[in-house]
Backbone bond lengths (Angstrom), bond angles and torsions (degrees), N, CA, C in turn:
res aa  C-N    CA-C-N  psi(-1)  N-CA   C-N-CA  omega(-1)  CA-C   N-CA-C  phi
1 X - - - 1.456 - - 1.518 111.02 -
2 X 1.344 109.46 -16.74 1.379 113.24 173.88 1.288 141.47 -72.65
3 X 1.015 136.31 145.10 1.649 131.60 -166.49 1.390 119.70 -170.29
4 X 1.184 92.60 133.50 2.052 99.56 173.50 1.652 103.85 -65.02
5 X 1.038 105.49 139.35 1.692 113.52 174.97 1.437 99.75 -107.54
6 X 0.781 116.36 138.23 1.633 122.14 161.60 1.667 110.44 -110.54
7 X 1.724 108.84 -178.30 1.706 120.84 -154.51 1.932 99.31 -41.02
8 X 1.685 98.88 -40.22 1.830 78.09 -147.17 1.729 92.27 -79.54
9 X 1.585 115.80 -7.25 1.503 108.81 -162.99 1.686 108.08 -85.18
10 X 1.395 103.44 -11.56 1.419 121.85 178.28 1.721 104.94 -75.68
11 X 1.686 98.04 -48.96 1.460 91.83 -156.49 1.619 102.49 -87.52
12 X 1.290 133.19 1.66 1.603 133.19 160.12 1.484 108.73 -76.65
13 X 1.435 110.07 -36.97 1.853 118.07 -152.83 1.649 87.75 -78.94
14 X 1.447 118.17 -33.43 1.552 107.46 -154.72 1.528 94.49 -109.85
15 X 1.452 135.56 50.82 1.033 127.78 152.60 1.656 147.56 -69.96
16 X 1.753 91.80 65.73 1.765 99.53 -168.40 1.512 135.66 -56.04
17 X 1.385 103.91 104.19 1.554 104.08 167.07 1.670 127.30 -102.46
18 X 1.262 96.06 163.41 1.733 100.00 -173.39 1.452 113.00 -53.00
19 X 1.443 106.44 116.87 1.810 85.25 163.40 1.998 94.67 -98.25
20 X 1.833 77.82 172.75 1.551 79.78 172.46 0.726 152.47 -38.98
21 X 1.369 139.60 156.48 1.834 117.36 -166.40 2.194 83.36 -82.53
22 X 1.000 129.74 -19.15 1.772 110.84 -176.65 1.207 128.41 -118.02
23 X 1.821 102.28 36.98 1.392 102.44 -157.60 1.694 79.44 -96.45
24 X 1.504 134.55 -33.32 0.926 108.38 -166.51 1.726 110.16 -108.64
25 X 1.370 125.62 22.96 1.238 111.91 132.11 1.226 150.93 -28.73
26 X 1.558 120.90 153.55 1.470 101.21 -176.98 1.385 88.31 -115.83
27 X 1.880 101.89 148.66 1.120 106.17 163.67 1.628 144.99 -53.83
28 X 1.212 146.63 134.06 1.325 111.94 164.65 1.603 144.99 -92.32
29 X 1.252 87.16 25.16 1.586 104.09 165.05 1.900 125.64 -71.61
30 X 0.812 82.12 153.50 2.077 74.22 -167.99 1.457 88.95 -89.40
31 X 1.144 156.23 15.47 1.623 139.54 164.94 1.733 98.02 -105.87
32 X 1.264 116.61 -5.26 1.520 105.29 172.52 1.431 120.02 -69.82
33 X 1.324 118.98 127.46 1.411 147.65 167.46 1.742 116.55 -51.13
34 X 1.277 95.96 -31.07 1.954 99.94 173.24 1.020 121.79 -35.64
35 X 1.756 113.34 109.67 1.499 92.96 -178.02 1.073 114.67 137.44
36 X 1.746 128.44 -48.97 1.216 141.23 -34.51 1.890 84.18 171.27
37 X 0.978 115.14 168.80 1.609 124.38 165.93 1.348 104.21 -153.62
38 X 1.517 109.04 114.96 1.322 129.74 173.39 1.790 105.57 -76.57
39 X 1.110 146.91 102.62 1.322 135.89 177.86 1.778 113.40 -98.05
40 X 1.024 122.33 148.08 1.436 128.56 174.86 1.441 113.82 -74.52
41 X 1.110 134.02 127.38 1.362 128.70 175.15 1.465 123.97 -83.24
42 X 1.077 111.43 151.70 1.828 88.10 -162.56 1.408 104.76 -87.84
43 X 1.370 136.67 22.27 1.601 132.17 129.23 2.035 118.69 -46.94
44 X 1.200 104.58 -37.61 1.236 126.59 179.06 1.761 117.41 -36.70
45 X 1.586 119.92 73.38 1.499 127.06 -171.90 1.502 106.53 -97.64
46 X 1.427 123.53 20.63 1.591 111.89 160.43 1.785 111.03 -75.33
47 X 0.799 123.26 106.80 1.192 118.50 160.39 1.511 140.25 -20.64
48 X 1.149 109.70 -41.38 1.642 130.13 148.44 1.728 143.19 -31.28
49 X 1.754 66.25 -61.27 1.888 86.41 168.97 1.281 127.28 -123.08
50 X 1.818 130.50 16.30 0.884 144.94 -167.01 1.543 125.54 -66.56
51 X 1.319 133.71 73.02 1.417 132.40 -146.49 1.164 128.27 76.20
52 X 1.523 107.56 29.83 1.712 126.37 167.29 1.492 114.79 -91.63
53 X 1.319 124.69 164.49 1.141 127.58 -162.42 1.436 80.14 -139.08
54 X 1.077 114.52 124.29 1.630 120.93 157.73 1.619 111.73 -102.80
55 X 1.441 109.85 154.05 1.268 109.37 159.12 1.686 109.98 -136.88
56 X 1.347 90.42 135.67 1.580 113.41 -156.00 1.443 116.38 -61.52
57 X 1.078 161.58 113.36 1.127 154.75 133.51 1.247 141.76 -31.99
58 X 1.494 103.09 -61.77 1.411 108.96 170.92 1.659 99.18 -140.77
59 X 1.475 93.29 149.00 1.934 91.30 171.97 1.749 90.05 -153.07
60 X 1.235 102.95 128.27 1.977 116.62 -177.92 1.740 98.36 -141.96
61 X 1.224 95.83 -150.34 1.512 120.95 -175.47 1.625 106.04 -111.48
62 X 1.082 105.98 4.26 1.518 113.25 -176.66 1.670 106.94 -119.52
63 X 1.675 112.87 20.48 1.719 108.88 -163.99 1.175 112.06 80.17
64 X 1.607 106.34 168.32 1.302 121.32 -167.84 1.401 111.06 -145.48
65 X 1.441 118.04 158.72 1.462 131.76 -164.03 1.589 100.94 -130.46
66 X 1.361 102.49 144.09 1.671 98.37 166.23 2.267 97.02 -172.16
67 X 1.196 79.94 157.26 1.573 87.03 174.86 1.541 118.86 -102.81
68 X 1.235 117.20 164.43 1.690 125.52 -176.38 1.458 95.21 -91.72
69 X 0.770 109.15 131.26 1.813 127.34 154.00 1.269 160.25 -68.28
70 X 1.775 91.59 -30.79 1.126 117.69 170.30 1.172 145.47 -147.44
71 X 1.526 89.42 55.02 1.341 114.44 -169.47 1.647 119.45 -138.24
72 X 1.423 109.04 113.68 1.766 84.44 176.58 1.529 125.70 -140.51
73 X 0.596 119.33 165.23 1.668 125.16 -175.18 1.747 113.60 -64.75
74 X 1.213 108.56 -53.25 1.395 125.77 176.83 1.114 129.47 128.52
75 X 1.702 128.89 169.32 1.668 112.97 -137.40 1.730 93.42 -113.16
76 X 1.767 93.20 -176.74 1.238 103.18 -171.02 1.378 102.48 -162.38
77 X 1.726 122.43 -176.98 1.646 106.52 -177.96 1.463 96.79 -114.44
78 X 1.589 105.78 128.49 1.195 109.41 -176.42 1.418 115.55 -66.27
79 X 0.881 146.27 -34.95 1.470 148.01 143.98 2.004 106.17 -8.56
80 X 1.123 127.83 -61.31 1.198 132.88 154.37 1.893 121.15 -46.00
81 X 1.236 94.20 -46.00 1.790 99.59 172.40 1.374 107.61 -53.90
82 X 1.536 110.45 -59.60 1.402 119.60 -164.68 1.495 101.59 -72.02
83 X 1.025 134.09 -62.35 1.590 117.63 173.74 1.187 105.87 -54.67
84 X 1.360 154.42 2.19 1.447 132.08 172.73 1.355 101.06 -99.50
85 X 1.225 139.44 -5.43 1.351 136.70 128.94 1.465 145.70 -71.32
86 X 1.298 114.50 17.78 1.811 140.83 -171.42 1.383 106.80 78.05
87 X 1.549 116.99 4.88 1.543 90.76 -167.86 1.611 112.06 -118.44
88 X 1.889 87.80 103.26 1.606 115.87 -169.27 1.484 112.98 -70.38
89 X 1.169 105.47 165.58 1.741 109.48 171.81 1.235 119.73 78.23
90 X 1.477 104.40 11.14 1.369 115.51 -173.20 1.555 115.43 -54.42
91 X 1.305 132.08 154.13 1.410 140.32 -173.28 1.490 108.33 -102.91
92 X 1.502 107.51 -16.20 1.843 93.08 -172.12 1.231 116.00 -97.98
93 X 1.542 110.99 134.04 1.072 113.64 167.86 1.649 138.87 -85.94
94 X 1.517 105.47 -17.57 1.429 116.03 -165.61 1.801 99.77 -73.02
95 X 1.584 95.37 -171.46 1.619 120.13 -149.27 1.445 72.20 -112.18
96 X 1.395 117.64 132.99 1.793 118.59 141.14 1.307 103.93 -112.99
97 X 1.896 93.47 173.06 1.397 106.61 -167.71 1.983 89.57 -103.19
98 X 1.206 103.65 162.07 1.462 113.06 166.48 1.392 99.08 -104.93
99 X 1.547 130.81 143.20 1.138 125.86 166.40 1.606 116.47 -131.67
100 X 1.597 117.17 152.25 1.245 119.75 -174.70 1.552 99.17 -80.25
101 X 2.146 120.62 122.54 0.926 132.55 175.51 1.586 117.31 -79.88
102 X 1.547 132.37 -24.28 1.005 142.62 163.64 1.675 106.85 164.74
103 X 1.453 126.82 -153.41 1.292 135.37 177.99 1.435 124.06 -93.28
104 X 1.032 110.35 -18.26 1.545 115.95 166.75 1.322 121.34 -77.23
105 X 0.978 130.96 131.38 1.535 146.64 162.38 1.368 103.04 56.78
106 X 1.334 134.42 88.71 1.178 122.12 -148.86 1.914 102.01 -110.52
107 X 1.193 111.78 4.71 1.430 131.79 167.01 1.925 106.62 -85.24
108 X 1.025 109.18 -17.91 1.225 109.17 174.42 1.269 118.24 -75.00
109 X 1.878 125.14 140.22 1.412 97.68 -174.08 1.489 87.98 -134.79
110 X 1.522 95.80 166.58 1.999 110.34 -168.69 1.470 93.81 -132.11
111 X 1.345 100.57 165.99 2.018 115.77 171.65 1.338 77.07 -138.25
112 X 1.691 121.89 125.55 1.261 130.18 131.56 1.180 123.47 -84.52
113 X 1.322 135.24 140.43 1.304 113.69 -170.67 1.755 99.13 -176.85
114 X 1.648 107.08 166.79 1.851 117.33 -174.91 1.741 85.35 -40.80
115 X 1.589 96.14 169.78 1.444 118.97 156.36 0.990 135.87 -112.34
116 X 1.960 109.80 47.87 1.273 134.55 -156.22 1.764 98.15 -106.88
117 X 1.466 109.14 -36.18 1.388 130.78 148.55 1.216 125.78 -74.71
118 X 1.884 105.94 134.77 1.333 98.54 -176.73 1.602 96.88 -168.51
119 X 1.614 99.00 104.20 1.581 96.17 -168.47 1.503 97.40 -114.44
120 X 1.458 126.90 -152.03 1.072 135.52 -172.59 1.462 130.22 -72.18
121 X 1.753 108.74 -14.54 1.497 130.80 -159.40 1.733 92.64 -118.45
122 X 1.473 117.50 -5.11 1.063 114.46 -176.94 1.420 137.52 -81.67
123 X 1.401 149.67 143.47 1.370 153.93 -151.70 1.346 93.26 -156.36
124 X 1.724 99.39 119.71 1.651 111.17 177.25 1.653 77.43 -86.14
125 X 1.740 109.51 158.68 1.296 114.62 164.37 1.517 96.17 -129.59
126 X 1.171 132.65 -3.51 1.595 137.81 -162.79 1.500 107.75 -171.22
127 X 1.102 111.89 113.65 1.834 105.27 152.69 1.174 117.22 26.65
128 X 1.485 109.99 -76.67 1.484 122.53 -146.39 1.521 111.87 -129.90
129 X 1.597 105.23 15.20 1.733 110.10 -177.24 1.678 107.10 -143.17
130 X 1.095 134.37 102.44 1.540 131.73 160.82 1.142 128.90 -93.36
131 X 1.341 109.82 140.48 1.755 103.32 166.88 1.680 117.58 -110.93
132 X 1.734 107.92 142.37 1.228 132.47 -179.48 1.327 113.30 -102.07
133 X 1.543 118.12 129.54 1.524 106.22 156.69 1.458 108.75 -159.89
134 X 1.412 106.13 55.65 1.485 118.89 148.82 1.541 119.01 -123.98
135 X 1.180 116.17 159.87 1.729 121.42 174.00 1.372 128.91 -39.27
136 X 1.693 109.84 -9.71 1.404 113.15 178.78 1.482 137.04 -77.74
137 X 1.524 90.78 -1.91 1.038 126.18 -167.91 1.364 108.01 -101.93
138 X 1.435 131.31 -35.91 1.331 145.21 161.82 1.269 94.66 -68.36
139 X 1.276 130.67 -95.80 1.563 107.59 -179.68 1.171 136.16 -12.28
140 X 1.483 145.18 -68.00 1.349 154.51 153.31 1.121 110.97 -25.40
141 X 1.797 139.74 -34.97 1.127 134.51 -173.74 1.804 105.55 -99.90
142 X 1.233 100.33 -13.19 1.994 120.30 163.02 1.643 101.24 -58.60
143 X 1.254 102.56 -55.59 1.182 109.78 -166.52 1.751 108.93 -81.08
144 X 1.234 118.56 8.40 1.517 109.13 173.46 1.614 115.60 83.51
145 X 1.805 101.39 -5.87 1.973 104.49 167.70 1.587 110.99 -90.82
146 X 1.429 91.80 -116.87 1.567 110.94 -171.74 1.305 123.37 67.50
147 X 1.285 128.90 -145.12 1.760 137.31 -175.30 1.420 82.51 -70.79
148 X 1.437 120.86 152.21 1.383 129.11 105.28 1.423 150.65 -34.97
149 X 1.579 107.87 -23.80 1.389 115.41 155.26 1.615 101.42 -150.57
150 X 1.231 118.62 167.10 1.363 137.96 -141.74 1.405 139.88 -155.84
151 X 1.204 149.40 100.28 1.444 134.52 -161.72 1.378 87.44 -136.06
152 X 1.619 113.65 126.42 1.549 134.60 159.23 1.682 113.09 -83.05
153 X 1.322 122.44 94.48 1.434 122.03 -165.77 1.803 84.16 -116.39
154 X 1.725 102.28 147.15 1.569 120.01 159.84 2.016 92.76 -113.19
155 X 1.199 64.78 155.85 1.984 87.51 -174.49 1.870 109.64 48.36
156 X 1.589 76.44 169.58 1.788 91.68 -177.31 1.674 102.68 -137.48
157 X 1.322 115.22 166.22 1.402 133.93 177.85 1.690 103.51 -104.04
158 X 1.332 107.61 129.51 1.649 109.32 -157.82 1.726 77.80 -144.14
159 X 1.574 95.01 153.46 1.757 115.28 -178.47 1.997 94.36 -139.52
160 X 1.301 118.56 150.23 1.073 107.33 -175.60 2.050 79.02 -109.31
161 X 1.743 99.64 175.63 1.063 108.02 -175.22 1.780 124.09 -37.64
162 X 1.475 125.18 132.50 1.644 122.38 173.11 1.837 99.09 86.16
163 X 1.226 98.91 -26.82 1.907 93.97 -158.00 1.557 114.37 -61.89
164 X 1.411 114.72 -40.90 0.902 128.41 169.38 1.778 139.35 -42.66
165 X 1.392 94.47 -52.19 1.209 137.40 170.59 2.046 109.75 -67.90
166 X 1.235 89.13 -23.75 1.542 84.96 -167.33 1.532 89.95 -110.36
167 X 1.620 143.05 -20.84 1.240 128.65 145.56 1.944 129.14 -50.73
168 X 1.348 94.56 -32.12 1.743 105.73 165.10 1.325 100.73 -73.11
169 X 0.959 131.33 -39.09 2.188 116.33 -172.01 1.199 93.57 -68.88
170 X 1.780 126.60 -56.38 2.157 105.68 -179.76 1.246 97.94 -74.16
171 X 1.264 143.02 48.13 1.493 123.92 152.84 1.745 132.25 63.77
172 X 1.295 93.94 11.08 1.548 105.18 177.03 1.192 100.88 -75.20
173 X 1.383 144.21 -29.58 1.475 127.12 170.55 1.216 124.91 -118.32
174 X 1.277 131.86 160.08 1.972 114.68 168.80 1.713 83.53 -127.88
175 X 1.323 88.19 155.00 1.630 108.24 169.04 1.873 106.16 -105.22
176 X 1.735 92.04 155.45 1.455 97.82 -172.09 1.490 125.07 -165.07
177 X 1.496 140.21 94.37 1.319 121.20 -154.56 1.331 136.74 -16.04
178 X 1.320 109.04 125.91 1.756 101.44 174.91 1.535 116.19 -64.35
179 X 0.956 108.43 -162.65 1.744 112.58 -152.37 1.638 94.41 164.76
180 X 1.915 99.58 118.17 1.346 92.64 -161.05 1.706 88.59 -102.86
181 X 1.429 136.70 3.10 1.098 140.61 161.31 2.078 100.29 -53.93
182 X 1.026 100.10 -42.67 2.146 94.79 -168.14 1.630 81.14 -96.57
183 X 0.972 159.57 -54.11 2.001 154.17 177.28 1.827 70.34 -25.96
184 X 1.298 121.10 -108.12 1.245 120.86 -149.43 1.504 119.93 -89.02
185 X 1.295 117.31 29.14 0.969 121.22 149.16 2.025 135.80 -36.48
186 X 1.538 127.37 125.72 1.305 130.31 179.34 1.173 113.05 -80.12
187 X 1.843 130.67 -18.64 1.363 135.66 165.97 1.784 106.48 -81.50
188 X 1.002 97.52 84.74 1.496 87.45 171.43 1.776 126.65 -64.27
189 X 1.346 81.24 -21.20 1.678 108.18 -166.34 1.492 95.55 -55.59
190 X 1.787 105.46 -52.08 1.766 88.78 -167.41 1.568 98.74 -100.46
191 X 0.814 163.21 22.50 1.321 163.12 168.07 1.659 84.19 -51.84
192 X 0.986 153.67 -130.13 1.348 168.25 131.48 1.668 90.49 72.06
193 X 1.077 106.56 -64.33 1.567 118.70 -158.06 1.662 101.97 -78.12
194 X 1.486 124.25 -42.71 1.536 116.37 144.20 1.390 136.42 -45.01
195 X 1.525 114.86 -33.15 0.967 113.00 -176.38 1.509 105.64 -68.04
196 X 1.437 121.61 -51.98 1.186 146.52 -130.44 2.061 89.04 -79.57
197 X 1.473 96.81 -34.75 1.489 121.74 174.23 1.756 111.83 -36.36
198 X 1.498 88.11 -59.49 1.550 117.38 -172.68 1.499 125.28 -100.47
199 X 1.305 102.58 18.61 1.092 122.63 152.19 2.423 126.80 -113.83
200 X 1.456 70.51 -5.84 1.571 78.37 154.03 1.734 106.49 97.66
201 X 1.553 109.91 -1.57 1.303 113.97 -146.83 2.079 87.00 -103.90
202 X 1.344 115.14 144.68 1.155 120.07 168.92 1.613 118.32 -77.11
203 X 1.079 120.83 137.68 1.579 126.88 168.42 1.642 121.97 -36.17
């Protein structure tokens, strides 16, 4: 599933638009998942989400949002990303990974990342994890700042109201503290199998 992207596969895949300013709030209800690691159970035969680790974004009475973790499309040099969006003179040199954010809108693009960054497009969802998805964020990483750590995800995993909740009663998912060591984790491979750890469930 993996693949080098090059300039034009960067500059279609990473087409960032605004999400809401409250999608990545956390709720304040105590059954909200924000925060949160949705894990797949290994009953789990959608193809989609089958040994994915989500981490939750938002969870209300209105549905819930969260991204995949450990999953990705394949990398490229961000230096190329950022100029395929005008923004020249860039300073970075390293390789990022592109990662699959879920099944919805898969032209949509996210920065999960520390909450050491925090620009105008930004939504703390946890302490120690925010999400970005405006250009200010490309800039800052032009400029050689930004997060300290980082995940470039297209699309998200979205539940409309109850749906969610009613895939956890048949057991297609368990929930389980996040852990921003497996969020940005380079083994993607075991992220899943940690999670699955810390969610209480045996191998």
């Amino acid at each position: 599933m993996t693949r080098r992207l090059g300039l034009l596969g960067w500059f279609f895949a990473f087409a960032l638009t605004a999400l809401s300013a409250g999608a990545a709030e956390r709720s304040g209800a105590s059954s909200s998942l924000a925060g949160q690691f949705l894990v797949a159970s290994p009953k789990m035969l959608d193809p989609r989400f089958a040994h994915t680790v989500v981490y939750m974004v938002s969870h209300d009475g209105n549905g819930a949002m969260g991204l995949v973790v450990n999953r990705s499309y394949g990398r490229g040099p961000l230096k190329s990303l950022l100029q395929g969006f005008g923004v020249e003179k860039a300073k970075a040199e390293e390789t990022v990974v592109l990662h699959y954010g879920g099944p919805v809108e898969q032209i949509r693009g996210f920065v999960l990342h520390s909450a050491d960054y925090r620009g105008p497009s930004t939504q703390v969802v946890a302490d120690d994890v925010a999400l970005s998805t405006g250009f200010d964020i490309l800039k800052a990483l032009a400029a050689g700042g930004g997060p300290r750590q980082r995940l470039f995800l297209l699309g998200y995993a979205g539940w409309g109201p109850s749906q969610l909740e009613g895939e956890i009663a048949r057991n297609d998912w368990l929930t389980a503290p996040a852990d921003d060591r497996l969020i940005f984790s380079d083994d993607s491979e075991k992220i899943w199998q940690e999670a699955l750890k810390r969610a209480g469930t045996p191998l």
